[in-house]
C-alpha positions, 0 to 999 in steps of 0.5 A: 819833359822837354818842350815842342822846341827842344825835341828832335824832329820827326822824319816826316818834318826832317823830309817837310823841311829838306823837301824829299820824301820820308824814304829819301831820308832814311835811305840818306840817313842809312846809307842803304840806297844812292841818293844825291850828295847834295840832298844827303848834306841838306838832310844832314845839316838839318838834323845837326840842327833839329836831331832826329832819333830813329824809331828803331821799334818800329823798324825791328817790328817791320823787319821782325829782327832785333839787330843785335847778335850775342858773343858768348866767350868763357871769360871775358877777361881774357886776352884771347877771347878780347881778340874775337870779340874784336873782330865780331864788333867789327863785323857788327858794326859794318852791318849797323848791329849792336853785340852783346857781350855774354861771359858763361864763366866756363859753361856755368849752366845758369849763365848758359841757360840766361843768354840761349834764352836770348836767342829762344825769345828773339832778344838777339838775332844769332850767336857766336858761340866760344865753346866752353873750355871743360865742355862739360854738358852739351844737352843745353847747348844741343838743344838750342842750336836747333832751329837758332842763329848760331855760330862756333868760333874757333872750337867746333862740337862733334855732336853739332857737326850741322851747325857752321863754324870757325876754326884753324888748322890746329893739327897741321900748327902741332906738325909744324912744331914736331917737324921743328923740334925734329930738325933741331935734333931733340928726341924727347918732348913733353906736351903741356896740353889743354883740356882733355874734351876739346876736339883741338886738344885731341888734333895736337896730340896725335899731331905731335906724337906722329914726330915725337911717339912716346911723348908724355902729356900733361893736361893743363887749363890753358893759364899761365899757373897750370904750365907753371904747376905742371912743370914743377911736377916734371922737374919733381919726378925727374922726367928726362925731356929736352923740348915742350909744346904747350898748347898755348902761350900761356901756359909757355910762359908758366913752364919756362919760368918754373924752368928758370927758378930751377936753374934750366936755361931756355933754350940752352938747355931746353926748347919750349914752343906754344901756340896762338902768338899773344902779344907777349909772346914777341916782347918777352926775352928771348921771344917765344917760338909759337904757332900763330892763329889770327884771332881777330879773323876768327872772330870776322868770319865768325860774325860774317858766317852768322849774318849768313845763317840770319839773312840766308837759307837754313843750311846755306852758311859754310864752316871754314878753316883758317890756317896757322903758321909757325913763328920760330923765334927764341926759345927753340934750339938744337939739342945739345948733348 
Protein backbone atom coordinates (compact mmCIF):
# COMPACT_ATOMS: atom_id res chain seq x y z
CA UNK A 1 0.00 0.00 0.00
CA UNK A 2 1.43 3.09 -0.55
CA UNK A 3 2.18 5.62 2.19
CA UNK A 4 0.03 9.28 2.83
CA UNK A 5 3.81 10.70 0.85
CA UNK A 6 3.85 8.35 -2.15
CA UNK A 7 0.20 8.76 -3.10
CA UNK A 8 -0.78 11.17 -6.07
CA UNK A 9 -2.72 14.28 -4.82
CA UNK A 10 -6.16 14.97 -5.02
CA UNK A 11 -7.64 17.59 -7.27
CA UNK A 12 -8.92 19.38 -4.45
CA UNK A 13 -4.96 19.58 -2.74
CA UNK A 14 -3.50 19.96 -6.48
CA UNK A 15 -5.99 23.27 -6.56
CA UNK A 16 -5.05 24.08 -2.38
CA UNK A 17 -1.53 24.20 -3.50
CA UNK A 18 -2.00 26.24 -6.96
CA UNK A 19 -4.40 28.46 -5.54
CA UNK A 20 -7.61 28.28 -7.97
CA UNK A 21 -10.53 26.28 -7.84
CA UNK A 22 -11.10 22.34 -8.28
CA UNK A 23 -12.78 23.29 -11.87
CA UNK A 24 -9.96 25.46 -12.80
CA UNK A 25 -8.00 22.26 -12.41
CA UNK A 26 -9.86 20.06 -14.38
CA UNK A 27 -10.73 22.48 -17.11
CA UNK A 28 -6.67 23.24 -17.26
CA UNK A 29 -6.07 19.69 -17.08
CA UNK A 30 -8.72 18.73 -19.70
CA UNK A 31 -8.14 21.34 -22.09
CA UNK A 32 -11.92 22.03 -22.47
CA UNK A 33 -12.20 25.57 -20.99
CA UNK A 34 -9.51 28.75 -21.46
CA UNK A 35 -7.57 29.13 -18.67
CA UNK A 36 -4.26 31.25 -18.17
CA UNK A 37 -1.11 29.89 -19.40
CA UNK A 38 0.44 30.61 -16.42
CA UNK A 39 -2.15 29.08 -13.99
CA UNK A 40 -2.06 25.83 -16.63
CA UNK A 41 1.88 25.66 -16.07
CA UNK A 42 1.59 26.05 -12.18
CA UNK A 43 -1.23 23.47 -12.11
CA UNK A 44 1.16 21.18 -14.42
CA UNK A 45 4.44 21.62 -12.41
CA UNK A 46 2.66 20.51 -9.29
CA UNK A 47 1.25 17.52 -10.65
CA UNK A 48 4.81 16.25 -12.13
CA UNK A 49 5.52 16.87 -8.76
CA UNK A 50 2.87 15.27 -6.61
CA UNK A 51 0.68 13.33 -9.73
CA UNK A 52 -2.93 13.23 -9.75
CA UNK A 53 -4.97 10.32 -10.95
CA UNK A 54 -8.57 11.37 -12.30
CA UNK A 55 -11.55 9.98 -10.99
CA UNK A 56 -12.78 8.70 -14.00
CA UNK A 57 -15.64 6.79 -12.24
CA UNK A 58 -17.19 9.48 -11.01
CA UNK A 59 -16.79 11.48 -14.19
CA UNK A 60 -18.77 8.31 -16.35
CA UNK A 61 -21.25 8.54 -13.53
CA UNK A 62 -21.69 12.43 -13.96
CA UNK A 63 -21.92 12.09 -17.67
CA UNK A 64 -23.55 8.45 -17.85
CA UNK A 65 -20.91 7.76 -20.61
CA UNK A 66 -18.30 5.30 -20.58
CA UNK A 67 -15.86 7.07 -23.05
CA UNK A 68 -15.11 4.21 -25.01
CA UNK A 69 -16.20 3.28 -28.48
CA UNK A 70 -15.90 -0.33 -30.08
CA UNK A 71 -14.20 -1.08 -33.66
CA UNK A 72 -15.74 -4.60 -34.66
CA UNK A 73 -13.57 -5.45 -37.81
CA UNK A 74 -13.54 -9.53 -39.44
CA UNK A 75 -10.07 -9.82 -38.82
CA UNK A 76 -7.96 -7.94 -36.97
CA UNK A 77 -5.04 -9.20 -38.60
CA UNK A 78 -5.58 -7.80 -41.86
CA UNK A 79 -4.03 -4.98 -43.55
CA UNK A 80 -6.89 -3.62 -44.62
CA UNK A 81 -8.95 -3.54 -41.61
CA UNK A 82 -5.60 -1.98 -39.69
CA UNK A 83 -6.20 1.07 -41.81
CA UNK A 84 -9.48 1.71 -40.29
CA UNK A 85 -8.76 1.08 -37.25
CA UNK A 86 -6.06 3.67 -37.67
CA UNK A 87 -8.26 6.18 -38.56
CA UNK A 88 -11.05 5.41 -35.92
CA UNK A 89 -7.89 5.69 -33.07
CA UNK A 90 -7.20 8.97 -34.36
CA UNK A 91 -10.50 10.31 -34.13
CA UNK A 92 -10.96 8.71 -30.65
CA UNK A 93 -8.13 10.24 -29.24
CA UNK A 94 -9.14 13.66 -30.41
CA UNK A 95 -11.94 13.38 -28.48
CA UNK A 96 -9.99 11.81 -25.18
CA UNK A 97 -11.88 8.29 -25.91
CA UNK A 98 -10.28 5.06 -25.51
CA UNK A 99 -11.55 2.18 -28.43
CA UNK A 100 -11.55 -1.31 -28.14
CA UNK A 101 -10.62 -3.34 -30.66
CA UNK A 102 -13.14 -6.51 -31.22
CA UNK A 103 -12.14 -9.35 -33.97
CA UNK A 104 -15.89 -11.10 -35.09
CA UNK A 105 -13.65 -13.52 -36.87
CA UNK A 106 -16.16 -13.38 -39.91
CA UNK A 107 -19.52 -12.83 -38.32
CA UNK A 108 -18.73 -16.07 -35.65
CA UNK A 109 -22.04 -15.31 -33.89
CA UNK A 110 -20.76 -16.01 -30.46
CA UNK A 111 -18.41 -13.20 -30.90
CA UNK A 112 -21.14 -11.06 -32.30
CA UNK A 113 -23.23 -11.52 -29.59
CA UNK A 114 -20.26 -10.84 -26.78
CA UNK A 115 -19.37 -7.36 -28.11
CA UNK A 116 -23.22 -6.08 -28.96
CA UNK A 117 -23.48 -7.06 -25.66
CA UNK A 118 -21.08 -4.04 -24.88
CA UNK A 119 -23.33 -1.59 -26.56
CA UNK A 120 -26.82 -3.19 -24.72
CA UNK A 121 -25.18 -2.96 -21.29
CA UNK A 122 -23.33 0.58 -21.75
CA UNK A 123 -19.87 -1.09 -21.55
CA UNK A 124 -19.09 1.20 -24.79
CA UNK A 125 -20.71 4.11 -25.76
CA UNK A 126 -21.23 3.31 -29.99
CA UNK A 127 -19.73 1.01 -32.46
CA UNK A 128 -18.05 1.30 -35.84
CA UNK A 129 -19.38 -1.82 -37.20
CA UNK A 130 -16.89 -3.57 -40.22
CA UNK A 131 -19.71 -5.37 -41.70
CA UNK A 132 -19.08 -8.99 -42.18
CA UNK A 133 -17.48 -10.48 -45.38
CA UNK A 134 -20.18 -13.74 -45.84
CA UNK A 135 -23.08 -11.43 -44.00
CA UNK A 136 -24.66 -14.26 -43.29
CA UNK A 137 -27.02 -13.70 -40.47
CA UNK A 138 -28.09 -10.00 -40.03
CA UNK A 139 -31.21 -11.09 -36.98
CA UNK A 140 -28.56 -10.19 -34.31
CA UNK A 141 -27.06 -7.39 -35.90
CA UNK A 142 -30.70 -5.79 -36.96
CA UNK A 143 -31.68 -6.34 -33.45
CA UNK A 144 -28.97 -4.34 -31.83
CA UNK A 145 -28.77 -1.46 -34.32
CA UNK A 146 -32.08 -0.49 -32.56
CA UNK A 147 -32.00 2.42 -30.20
CA UNK A 148 -27.54 1.59 -29.90
CA UNK A 149 -24.82 4.08 -31.03
CA UNK A 150 -23.70 2.32 -34.21
CA UNK A 151 -21.91 3.19 -37.10
CA UNK A 152 -21.25 0.96 -40.81
CA UNK A 153 -17.94 1.28 -42.20
CA UNK A 154 -17.17 1.01 -45.50
CA UNK A 155 -20.21 -1.64 -46.27
CA UNK A 156 -23.60 -0.49 -45.79
CA UNK A 157 -26.76 -3.11 -44.90
CA UNK A 158 -29.65 -2.86 -47.08
CA UNK A 159 -32.00 -4.15 -44.33
CA UNK A 160 -30.50 -0.99 -42.01
CA UNK A 161 -30.83 1.63 -44.46
CA UNK A 162 -31.55 3.93 -41.04
CA UNK A 163 -28.52 3.41 -39.60
CA UNK A 164 -25.46 5.96 -40.87
CA UNK A 165 -22.79 4.85 -42.60
CA UNK A 166 -19.26 5.15 -44.63
CA UNK A 167 -18.69 3.99 -47.54
CA UNK A 168 -17.11 4.91 -51.49
CA UNK A 169 -18.16 5.23 -54.80
CA UNK A 170 -17.41 1.61 -55.69
CA UNK A 171 -19.55 1.48 -58.58
CA UNK A 172 -18.05 4.44 -60.15
CA UNK A 173 -13.98 2.50 -59.37
CA UNK A 174 -15.42 -0.61 -61.63
CA UNK A 175 -16.60 2.12 -64.44
CA UNK A 176 -13.36 3.71 -64.29
CA UNK A 177 -11.66 -0.02 -64.58
CA UNK A 178 -14.07 -0.76 -67.57
CA UNK A 179 -13.89 2.64 -69.25
CA UNK A 180 -9.65 1.57 -69.03
CA UNK A 181 -9.74 -1.72 -70.33
CA UNK A 182 -12.05 -0.30 -73.03
CA UNK A 183 -9.42 2.31 -74.19
CA UNK A 184 -6.54 -0.35 -73.96
CA UNK A 185 -8.57 -2.34 -76.67
CA UNK A 186 -9.44 -5.58 -74.62
CA UNK A 187 -12.88 -7.40 -75.55
CA UNK A 188 -12.78 -10.08 -73.00
CA UNK A 189 -12.41 -9.72 -69.26
CA UNK A 190 -13.14 -12.08 -66.26
CA UNK A 191 -14.13 -10.81 -62.74
CA UNK A 192 -12.40 -12.15 -59.72
CA UNK A 193 -15.17 -10.83 -57.50
CA UNK A 194 -15.60 -10.88 -53.69
CA UNK A 195 -18.58 -12.21 -51.71
CA UNK A 196 -21.68 -12.70 -53.49
CA UNK A 197 -23.93 -10.89 -50.42
CA UNK A 198 -22.02 -7.88 -50.37
CA UNK A 199 -24.01 -4.83 -51.45
CA UNK A 200 -20.04 -3.41 -53.10
CA UNK A 201 -19.83 -6.76 -54.99
CA UNK A 202 -23.14 -6.70 -56.64
CA UNK A 203 -22.38 -2.37 -57.53
CA UNK A 204 -18.92 -3.66 -59.49
CA UNK A 205 -20.42 -6.42 -61.53
CA UNK A 206 -23.31 -4.47 -62.98
CA UNK A 207 -20.68 -1.91 -62.98
CA UNK A 208 -18.29 -3.44 -65.03
CA UNK A 209 -20.51 -5.44 -67.11
CA UNK A 210 -21.94 -1.98 -68.62
CA UNK A 211 -18.11 -1.91 -70.50
CA UNK A 212 -17.64 -5.68 -70.69
CA UNK A 213 -21.31 -7.44 -71.09
CA UNK A 214 -20.88 -10.95 -71.31
CA UNK A 215 -17.88 -10.79 -68.53
CA UNK A 216 -17.54 -14.12 -66.81
CA UNK A 217 -17.39 -13.83 -62.92
CA UNK A 218 -15.85 -15.95 -60.25
CA UNK A 219 -16.35 -15.41 -56.59
CA UNK A 220 -13.40 -15.35 -54.25
CA UNK A 221 -13.09 -14.62 -50.36
CA UNK A 222 -10.89 -11.53 -50.99
CA UNK A 223 -6.96 -13.51 -50.11
CA UNK A 224 -4.36 -13.64 -52.11
CA UNK A 225 -4.92 -17.66 -52.28
CA UNK A 226 -8.53 -17.28 -53.80
CA UNK A 227 -7.30 -15.20 -56.78
CA UNK A 228 -4.65 -17.56 -57.19
CA UNK A 229 -7.18 -20.76 -57.06
CA UNK A 230 -9.73 -19.40 -58.99
CA UNK A 231 -7.05 -18.51 -61.94
CA UNK A 232 -5.85 -22.02 -61.84
CA UNK A 233 -9.48 -22.85 -62.54
CA UNK A 234 -9.67 -20.57 -65.73
CA UNK A 235 -6.35 -21.31 -67.15
CA UNK A 236 -7.43 -25.28 -66.45
CA UNK A 237 -10.67 -24.78 -68.54
CA UNK A 238 -9.35 -22.75 -71.28
CA UNK A 239 -11.25 -19.57 -70.82
CA UNK A 240 -10.24 -17.00 -73.39
CA UNK A 241 -9.76 -13.53 -71.67
CA UNK A 242 -7.28 -10.77 -72.07
CA UNK A 243 -7.99 -8.35 -69.12
CA UNK A 244 -9.20 -9.41 -65.16
CA UNK A 245 -10.71 -7.23 -62.39
CA UNK A 246 -10.14 -8.39 -59.09
CA UNK A 247 -12.38 -6.73 -56.53
CA UNK A 248 -9.15 -6.38 -54.43
CA UNK A 249 -5.52 -6.34 -54.67
CA UNK A 250 -5.19 -9.41 -53.07
CA UNK A 251 -6.74 -11.29 -54.76
CA UNK A 252 -4.61 -9.40 -58.06
CA UNK A 253 -1.74 -10.35 -56.92
CA UNK A 254 -2.85 -14.33 -56.28
CA UNK A 255 -4.26 -14.58 -60.15
CA UNK A 256 -0.87 -12.75 -61.74
CA UNK A 257 1.18 -15.24 -60.09
CA UNK A 258 -0.80 -18.17 -60.95
CA UNK A 259 -0.78 -16.18 -64.31
CA UNK A 260 3.51 -16.24 -64.24
CA UNK A 261 3.75 -20.05 -63.09
CA UNK A 262 1.93 -20.70 -66.38
CA UNK A 263 4.24 -18.78 -68.32
CA UNK A 264 1.58 -15.69 -69.30
CA UNK A 265 3.05 -12.30 -69.08
CA UNK A 266 1.40 -9.38 -67.13
CA UNK A 267 0.75 -7.13 -68.92
CA UNK A 268 2.14 -8.33 -72.23
CA UNK A 269 -0.20 -10.97 -72.57
CA UNK A 270 -2.82 -10.07 -70.18
CA UNK A 271 -3.95 -6.92 -67.91
CA UNK A 272 -4.87 -7.38 -64.43
CA UNK A 273 -6.49 -4.38 -62.36
CA UNK A 274 -7.51 -4.62 -58.39
CA UNK A 275 -9.10 -2.42 -56.39
CA UNK A 276 -8.26 -0.62 -52.87
CA UNK A 277 -4.19 0.34 -53.56
CA UNK A 278 -2.50 -1.61 -50.39
CA UNK A 279 1.13 -0.89 -50.05
CA UNK A 280 2.24 -3.65 -52.04
CA UNK A 281 0.44 -2.56 -54.81
CA UNK A 282 2.94 0.32 -55.53
CA UNK A 283 6.52 -1.94 -54.68
CA UNK A 284 5.52 -5.06 -56.32
CA UNK A 285 7.10 -5.36 -60.04
CA UNK A 286 5.42 -3.99 -62.49
CA UNK A 287 3.27 -2.16 -59.98
CA UNK A 288 -0.44 -2.88 -59.85
CA UNK A 289 -2.87 -0.79 -61.79
CA UNK A 290 -5.90 -0.35 -59.10
CA UNK A 291 -8.77 1.88 -57.67
CA UNK A 292 -7.51 3.66 -54.88
CA UNK A 293 -9.97 3.89 -51.42
CA UNK A 294 -8.52 5.69 -48.70
CA UNK A 295 -9.09 3.57 -45.91
CA UNK A 296 -7.89 5.59 -42.99
CA UNK A 297 -10.55 8.23 -43.89
CA UNK A 298 -12.99 5.79 -43.89
CA UNK A 299 -12.20 5.02 -40.59
CA UNK A 300 -12.24 9.04 -39.26
CA UNK A 301 -15.46 9.70 -40.59
CA UNK A 302 -16.51 6.54 -39.50
CA UNK A 303 -15.68 7.60 -35.57
CA UNK A 304 -16.58 11.09 -36.19
CA UNK A 305 -19.99 10.07 -37.86
CA UNK A 306 -20.56 7.83 -34.60
CA UNK A 307 -19.52 10.56 -32.02
CA UNK A 308 -22.58 12.20 -34.03
CA UNK A 309 -25.09 9.92 -33.24
CA UNK A 310 -23.71 9.71 -29.42
CA UNK A 311 -23.57 13.67 -28.79
CA UNK A 312 -26.75 14.42 -31.20
CA UNK A 313 -30.13 13.79 -31.91
CA UNK A 314 -31.25 10.27 -32.92
CA UNK A 315 -31.56 10.51 -36.90
CA UNK A 316 -29.35 13.60 -36.94
CA UNK A 317 -26.05 11.69 -38.10
CA UNK A 318 -25.71 11.66 -42.17
CA UNK A 319 -24.30 8.40 -44.07
CA UNK A 320 -21.77 9.76 -46.81
CA UNK A 321 -19.65 8.45 -49.86
CA UNK A 322 -16.09 9.10 -50.16
CA UNK A 323 -14.67 8.69 -53.75
CA UNK A 324 -12.00 6.45 -55.32
CA UNK A 325 -9.84 7.19 -58.04
CA UNK A 326 -8.12 4.98 -60.76
CA UNK A 327 -4.21 4.32 -60.18
CA UNK A 328 -3.10 3.16 -63.45
CA UNK A 329 0.11 1.93 -63.17
CA UNK A 330 1.94 -1.35 -64.71
CA UNK A 331 -0.23 -4.36 -65.13
CA UNK A 332 -2.62 -2.78 -67.77
CA UNK A 333 -1.78 -2.62 -71.44
CA UNK A 334 -3.16 -2.36 -74.94
CA UNK A 335 -4.27 -5.63 -76.12
CA UNK A 336 -2.36 -7.40 -78.19
CA UNK A 337 -3.51 -9.40 -81.22
Amino acid sequence: MLSPETRPWTMAQIAAEAGVSATTVSHALSGKRPVNPETVARIQRIVQEHGFVPNSSGVRLRSGRTGVIGLAVPDIAHWYFGRIAKGVEEIANERDYGLVICGTMNADPRREKRYFNMLRTRAIDGLVYTTSRSMSDLDELVTVAQGSSIVFADEAVDRLPEVPSVTTTVREGARLVGEHLRELGHSRAVVIAGYAGLRSTTERVAAFREYFPTALTLFGDFEQQSGYELMGDLLANDVAFSCVFAHNDFMAIGAIRRLREAGIRVPEDVSVVGFDDVDVATIMSPALTTVRKDMVEIGRRSARTLFDVIEGEPGSARSSVLPVELVVRGTTAPRRD
